[in-house]
C-alpha positions in Angstrom: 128.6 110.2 92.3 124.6 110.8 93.4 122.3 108.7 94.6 120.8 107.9 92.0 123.8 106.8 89.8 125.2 104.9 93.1 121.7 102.6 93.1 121.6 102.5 89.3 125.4 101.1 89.5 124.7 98.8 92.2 121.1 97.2 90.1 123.4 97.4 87.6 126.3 94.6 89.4 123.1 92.9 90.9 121.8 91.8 87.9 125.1 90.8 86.5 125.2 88.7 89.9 121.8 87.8 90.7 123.1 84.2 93.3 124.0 87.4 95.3 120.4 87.2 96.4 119.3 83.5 96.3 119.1 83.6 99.8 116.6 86.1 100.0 112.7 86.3 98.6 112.2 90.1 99.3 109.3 91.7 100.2 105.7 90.5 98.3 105.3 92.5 95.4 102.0 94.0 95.6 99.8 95.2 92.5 98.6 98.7 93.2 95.1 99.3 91.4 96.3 96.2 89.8 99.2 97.9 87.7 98.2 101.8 87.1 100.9 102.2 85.3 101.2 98.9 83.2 97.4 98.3 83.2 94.1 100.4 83.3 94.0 101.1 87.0 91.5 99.2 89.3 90.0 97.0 85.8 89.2 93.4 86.2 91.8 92.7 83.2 94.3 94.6 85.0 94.3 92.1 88.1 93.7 89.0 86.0 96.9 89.7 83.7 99.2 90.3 87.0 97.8 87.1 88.0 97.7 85.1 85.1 101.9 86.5 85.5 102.1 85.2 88.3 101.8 88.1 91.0 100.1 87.4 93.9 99.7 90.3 95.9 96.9 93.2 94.7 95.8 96.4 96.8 92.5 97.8 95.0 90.1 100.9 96.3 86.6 99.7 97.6 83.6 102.7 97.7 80.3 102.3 98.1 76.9 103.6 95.8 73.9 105.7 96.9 71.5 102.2 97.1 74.4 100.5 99.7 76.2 98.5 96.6 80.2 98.3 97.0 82.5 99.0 94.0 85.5 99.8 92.8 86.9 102.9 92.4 90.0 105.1 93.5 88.9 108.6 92.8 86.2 110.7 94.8 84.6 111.3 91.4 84.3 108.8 88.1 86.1 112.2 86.1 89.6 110.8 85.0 89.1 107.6 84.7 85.5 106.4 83.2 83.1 107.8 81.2 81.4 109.5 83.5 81.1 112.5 86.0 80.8 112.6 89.6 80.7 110.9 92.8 79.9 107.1 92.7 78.1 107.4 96.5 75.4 110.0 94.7 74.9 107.3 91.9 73.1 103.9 92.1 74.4 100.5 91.1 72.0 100.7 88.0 73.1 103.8 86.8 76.9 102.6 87.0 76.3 99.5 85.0 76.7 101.5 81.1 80.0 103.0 82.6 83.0 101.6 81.0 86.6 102.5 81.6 88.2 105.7 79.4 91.2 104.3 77.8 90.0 100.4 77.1 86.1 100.7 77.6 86.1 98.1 80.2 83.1 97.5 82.1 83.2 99.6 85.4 84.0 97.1 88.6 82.0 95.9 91.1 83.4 94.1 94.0 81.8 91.3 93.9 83.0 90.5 90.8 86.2 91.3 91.5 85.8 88.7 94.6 84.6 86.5 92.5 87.8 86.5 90.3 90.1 85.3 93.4 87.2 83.2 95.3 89.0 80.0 93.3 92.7 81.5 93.6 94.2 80.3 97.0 97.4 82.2 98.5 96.5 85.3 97.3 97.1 88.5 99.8 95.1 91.4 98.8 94.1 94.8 100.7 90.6 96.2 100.4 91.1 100.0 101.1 88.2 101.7 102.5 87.9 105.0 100.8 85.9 106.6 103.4 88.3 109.7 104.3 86.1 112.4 102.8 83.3 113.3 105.3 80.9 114.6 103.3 80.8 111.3 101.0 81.0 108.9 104.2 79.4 110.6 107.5 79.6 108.5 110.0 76.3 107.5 109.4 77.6 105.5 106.7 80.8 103.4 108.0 78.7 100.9 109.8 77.2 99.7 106.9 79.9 100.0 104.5 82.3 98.3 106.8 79.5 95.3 107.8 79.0 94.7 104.2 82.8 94.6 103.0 83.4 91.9 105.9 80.8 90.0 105.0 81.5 89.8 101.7 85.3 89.4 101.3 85.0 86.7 103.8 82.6 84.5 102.5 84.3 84.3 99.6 87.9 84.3 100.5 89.9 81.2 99.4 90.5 79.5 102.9 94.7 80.1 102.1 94.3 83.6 101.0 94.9 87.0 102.9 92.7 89.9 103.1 93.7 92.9 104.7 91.0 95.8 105.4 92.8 99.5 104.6 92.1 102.6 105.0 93.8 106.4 105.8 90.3 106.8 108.2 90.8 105.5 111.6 86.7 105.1 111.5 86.4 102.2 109.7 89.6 99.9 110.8 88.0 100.4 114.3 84.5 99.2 113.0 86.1 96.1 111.3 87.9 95.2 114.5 84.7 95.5 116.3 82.9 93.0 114.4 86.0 90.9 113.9 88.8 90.5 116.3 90.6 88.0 113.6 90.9 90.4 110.5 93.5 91.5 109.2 93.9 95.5 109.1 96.5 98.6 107.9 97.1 101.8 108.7 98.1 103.7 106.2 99.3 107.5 105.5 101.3 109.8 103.3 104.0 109.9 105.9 107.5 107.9 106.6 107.4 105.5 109.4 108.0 107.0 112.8 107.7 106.2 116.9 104.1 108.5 116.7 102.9 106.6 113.5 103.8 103.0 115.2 102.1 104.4 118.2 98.9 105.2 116.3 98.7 102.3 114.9 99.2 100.4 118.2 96.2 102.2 119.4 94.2 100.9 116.6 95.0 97.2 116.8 95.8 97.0 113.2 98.8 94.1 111.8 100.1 96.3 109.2 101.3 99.8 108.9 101.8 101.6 105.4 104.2 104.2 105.3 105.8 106.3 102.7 108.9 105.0 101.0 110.6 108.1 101.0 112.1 108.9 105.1 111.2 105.9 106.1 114.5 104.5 107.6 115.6 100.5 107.9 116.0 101.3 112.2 112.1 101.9 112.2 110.9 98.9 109.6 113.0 96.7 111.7 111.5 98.3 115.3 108.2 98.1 113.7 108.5 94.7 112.9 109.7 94.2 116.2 106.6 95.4 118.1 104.9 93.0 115.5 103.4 94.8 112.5 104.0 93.8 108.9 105.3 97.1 107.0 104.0 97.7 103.7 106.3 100.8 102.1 104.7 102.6 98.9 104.7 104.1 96.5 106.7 101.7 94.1 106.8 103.8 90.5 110.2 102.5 89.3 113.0 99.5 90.0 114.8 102.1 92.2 111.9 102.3 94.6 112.3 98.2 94.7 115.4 98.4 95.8 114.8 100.8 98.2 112.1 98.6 99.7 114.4 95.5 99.2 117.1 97.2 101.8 114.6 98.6 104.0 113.2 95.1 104.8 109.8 96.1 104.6 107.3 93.1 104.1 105.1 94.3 101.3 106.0 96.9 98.3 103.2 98.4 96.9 104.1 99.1 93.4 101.9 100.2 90.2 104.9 98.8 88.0 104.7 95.1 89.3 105.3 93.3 86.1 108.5 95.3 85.2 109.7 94.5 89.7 108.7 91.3 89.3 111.2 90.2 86.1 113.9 91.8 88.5 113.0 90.2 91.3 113.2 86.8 89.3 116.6 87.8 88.2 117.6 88.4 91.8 116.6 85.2 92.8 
């Protein structure tokens, strides 16, 4: 017997059995893009149907335009997902506001609005990843700003019970947050299993949360991560196996872009 037929079996009993787990609530079960693979990735329907479902946890992908005006947007161009072609840092806010979404024809998102969404929704934990890694898009010139004006504005209108954590893969701008705020909330994150060197790096930053790889990542370094302090968040979460995999790890956040279908299990479990 594999693996995978060994963790399919054992989902399998678990459901039969869910008391097995009442004494457990697993780690939060995080939206990623809101749902890109139940939703239209990074749309404001996307996150208000996981929360109108009763998810609470959201990772989304904050970039900024040419005229200093943050949105939303994954991607280092607007190619497979909108309507449109090319960079959002080389457009203007004015230019984005006609770009709609390619499979629904939803409006493209600004972060403000999507702030404006949870400003009335208290307990809600949601990262802000700074897509700044590519150089040419984000000089260094350019993290100052873009980090001043996401602090600003996630905190003035973050419900006083709410979490907010500041992400990103660039080292640049979780050192720029901590500098103007010694308070917020901030992850590491890489396409890499947690490790001694990884914990290390992210000791050197300062940051509360580390996000690591699902795959390698071994339940001796989530629990000696957690040990030094940080909050793991393991990703990525495409099916119920990776849930369960997260779920034995221990890890304190599962990023997922299935979160409806993880949540139903989880409620089961429960």
């Amino acid at each position: 017997m594999n693996f995978r037929t060994s963790l399919l079996a054992m989902i399998s009993l678990l459901l039969m059995a869910p008391f097995a787990y009442s004494q457990t609530k697993g780690p939060l079960i995080m939206a990623h893009r809101g749902g890109a693979r139940e939703f239209e990735e990074n749309t404001l329907s996307a996150f208000k149907t996981c929360y109108e479902n009763g998810i609470r946890g959201y990772e989304t992908d904050v970039r900024m335009t040419k005229d200093g005006v943050l949105v939303i947007l994954h991607d280092d161009s607007l190619d497979r997902t909108h309507n449109a072609t090319g960079p959002v840092e080389e457009k203007t806010a004015a230019e984005l506001k006609d770009v709609v979404s390619k499979k629904g024809g939803e409006k493209f998102l600004f972060l403000d609005d999507l702030l404006d969404f949870f400003a009335d929704k208290p307990g809600v934990y949601l990262e802000l990843e700074m897509k700044t890694s590519n150089r040419k898009l984000y000089p260094d010139s350019r993290i100052a700003e873009f980090c001043q004006k996401l602090h600003q504005f996630a905190e003035a209108k973050k419900p006083k019970d709410s979490i907010y954590v500041y992400t990103s893969f660039d080292a640049r701008p979780l050192k720029e947050i901590r500098s103007l705020d010694a308070d917020a909330q901030t992850l590491i994150t890489a396409s890499r299993p947690l490790s001694p060197e990884y914990i290390e790096l992210a000791k050197s930053l300062g940051v509360n949360y580390i996000g690591c790889q699902l795959s390698g990542t071994s339940r001796t370094m989530v629990r000696e991560a957690q040990k030094q302090g940080f909050k793991v968040n393991c990703w990525p979460g495409h099916s119920i196996e990776d849930y369960f995999y997260c779920l034995g790890l221990g890890c304190n956040v599962h990023c997922t872009d299935i979160p409806m279908a993880v949540m139903n299990v989880a409620r089961k479990l429960q």
